[in-house]
C-alpha positions in Angstrom: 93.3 118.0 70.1 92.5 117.3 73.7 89.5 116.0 74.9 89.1 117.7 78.0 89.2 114.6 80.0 93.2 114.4 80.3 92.9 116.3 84.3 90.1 113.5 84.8 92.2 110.4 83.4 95.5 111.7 85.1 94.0 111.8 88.2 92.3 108.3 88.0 96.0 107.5 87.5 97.3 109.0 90.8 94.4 107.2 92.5 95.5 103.7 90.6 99.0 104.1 91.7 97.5 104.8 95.4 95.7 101.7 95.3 98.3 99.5 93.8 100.7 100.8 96.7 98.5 100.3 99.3 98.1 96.8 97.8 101.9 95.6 97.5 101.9 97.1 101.1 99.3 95.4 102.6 100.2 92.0 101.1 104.0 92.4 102.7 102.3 93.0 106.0 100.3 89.7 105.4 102.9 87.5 104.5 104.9 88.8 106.7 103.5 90.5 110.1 105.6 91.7 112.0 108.7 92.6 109.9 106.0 93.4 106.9 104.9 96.4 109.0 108.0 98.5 107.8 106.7 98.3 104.5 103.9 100.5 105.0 105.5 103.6 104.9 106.1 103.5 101.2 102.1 103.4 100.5 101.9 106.7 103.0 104.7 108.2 101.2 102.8 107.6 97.8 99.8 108.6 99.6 101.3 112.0 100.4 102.0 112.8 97.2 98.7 111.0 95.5 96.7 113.1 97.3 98.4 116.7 97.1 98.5 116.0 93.0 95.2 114.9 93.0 93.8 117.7 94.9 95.2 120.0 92.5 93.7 118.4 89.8 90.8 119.2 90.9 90.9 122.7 91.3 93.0 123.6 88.0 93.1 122.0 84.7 97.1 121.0 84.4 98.9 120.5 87.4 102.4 122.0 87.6 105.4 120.0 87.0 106.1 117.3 90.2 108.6 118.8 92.2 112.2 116.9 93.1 111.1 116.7 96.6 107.7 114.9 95.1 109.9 112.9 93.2 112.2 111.4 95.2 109.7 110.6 97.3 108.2 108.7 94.9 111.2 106.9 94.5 111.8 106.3 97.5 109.1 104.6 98.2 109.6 102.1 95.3 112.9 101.5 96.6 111.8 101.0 100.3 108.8 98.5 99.5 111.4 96.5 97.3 114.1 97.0 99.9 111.4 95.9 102.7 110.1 93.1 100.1 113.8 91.7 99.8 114.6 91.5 103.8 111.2 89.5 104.3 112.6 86.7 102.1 
């Protein structure tokens, strides 16, 4: 049985993921000023996406499945803060 909190814990995880993002972006642009800068545009990316799931969370009690467009931009942030992340080195 569900509690009734699984819409409230789910989106406390699309806001962890937001902040850890934001986090791991912000640090590459510390270490690294200039050329860190690039790395920012995986935290919007996730931010995009954090916030259009979240939002729906709130209004309905499961969200719909994540779409591939959603998805691959998901990924592709990952890949572009780890891509960015390897270049500063």
């Amino acid at each position: 049985m569900s509690s009734g909190l699984q819409a409230q814990r789910t989106e406390l995880t699309w806001l962890r993921a937001l902040l850890s993002s934001w986090a791991a972006g912000l640090l590459a642009v510390k270490i690294a000023f200039p050329a860190g800068a690039v790395a920012l545009l995986g935290p919007l990316a996730v931010t995009a996406v954090a916030y259009r799931r979240r939002r729906w969370l709130r209004g309905h009690a499961e969200p719909p499945p994540m779409s591939p467009v959603e998805g691959l931009l998901l990924a592709g942030a990952c890949v572009w803060v780890a891509i960015a992340g390897v270049l500063m080195l």
